[in-house]
N, C-alpha and C positions, 0 to 999 in steps of 0.2 A: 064279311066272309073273305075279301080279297087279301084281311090282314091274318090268315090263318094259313093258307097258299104260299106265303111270303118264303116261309124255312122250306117246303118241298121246292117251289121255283128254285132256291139258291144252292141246293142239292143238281138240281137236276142241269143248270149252271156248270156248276162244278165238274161234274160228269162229262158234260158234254164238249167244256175245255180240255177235259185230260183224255175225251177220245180223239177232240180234232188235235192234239197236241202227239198223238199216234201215230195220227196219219202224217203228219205233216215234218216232223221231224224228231231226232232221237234227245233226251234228256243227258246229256253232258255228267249229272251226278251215279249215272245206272252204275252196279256191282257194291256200293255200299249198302245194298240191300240184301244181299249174298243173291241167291236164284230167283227170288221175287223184281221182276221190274217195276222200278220207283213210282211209273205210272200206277202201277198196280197196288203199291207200297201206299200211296196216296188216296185213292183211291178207299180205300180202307179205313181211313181217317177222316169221312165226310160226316160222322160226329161232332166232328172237333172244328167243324168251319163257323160255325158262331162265337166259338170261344177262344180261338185262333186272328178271328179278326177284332174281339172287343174286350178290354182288361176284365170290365164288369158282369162280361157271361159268364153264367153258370155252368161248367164244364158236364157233359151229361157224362151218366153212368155209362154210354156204351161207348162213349169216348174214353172214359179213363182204361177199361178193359183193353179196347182196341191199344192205345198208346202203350199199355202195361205189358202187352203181349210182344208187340213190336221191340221194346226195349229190353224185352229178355232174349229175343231171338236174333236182332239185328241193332246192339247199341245206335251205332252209328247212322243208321238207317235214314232217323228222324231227324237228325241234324238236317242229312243230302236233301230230305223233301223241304226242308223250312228253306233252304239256299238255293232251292233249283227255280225254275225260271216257270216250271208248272204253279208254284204255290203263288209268286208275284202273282202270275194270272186269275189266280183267284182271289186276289185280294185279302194273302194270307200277310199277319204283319208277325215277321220272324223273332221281334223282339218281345213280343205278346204270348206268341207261342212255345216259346220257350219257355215258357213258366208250366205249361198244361200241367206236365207229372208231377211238377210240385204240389199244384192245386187237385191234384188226384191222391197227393201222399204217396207217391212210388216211392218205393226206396233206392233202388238202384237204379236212380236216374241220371247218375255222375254227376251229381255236384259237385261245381267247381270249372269245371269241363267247358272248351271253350266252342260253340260251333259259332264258326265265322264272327264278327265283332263280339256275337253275344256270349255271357257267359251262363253257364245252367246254372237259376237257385237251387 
């Protein structure tokens, strides 16, 4: 039973970094989200924490929606959260992540595109 708990724990994890990450002080990448704060931008992507942190997950279906929406309304959005200092906290690894919309088959995920060292396949 306790290995079934394990994906809600790491949510609720997540969650709970990016409220004390609230209160405690402001994310350095806000406004590349256009009106949404990156907290929030984030937040919204807690699909994509298993398969942001491990090559060999499975990217779920409401992770790829979530990502696919993001990247028509705020290209750049996703880059700020893989770079910002909330994703280190969750043990997001930005070089893993960067692949998600590939492995979701987005189209317009700019490939090529560079966010910070990495480049988007």
């Amino acid at each position: 039973m306790a290995l079934s708990l394990k994906p809600y724990c790491l949510v609720v994890l997540f969650l709970f970094s990016i409220s004390l990450n609230a209160l405690v002080s402001d994310v350095g990448a806000a406004g590349e989200c256009g009106r949404t704060p990156i907290r929030s931008a984030a937040a919204s992507l807690s699909p994509c924490l298993g398969a942001a942190r491990n090559a060999r997950a499975k990217v779920p279906p409401a992770c790829c929606a979530k990502v696919g929406a993001l990247l028509r309304t705020s290209p750049r959005c996703l880059c700020a959260i893989l770079l910002s200092p909330l994703a280190k906290q969750a043990g997001i690894m930005p070089g893993i992540a960067i692949a998600i919309p590939k492995k979701c088959y987005i189209r317009n995920r700019q490939a090529g595109k560079k966010c910070g060292r990495y480049t988007v396949p």
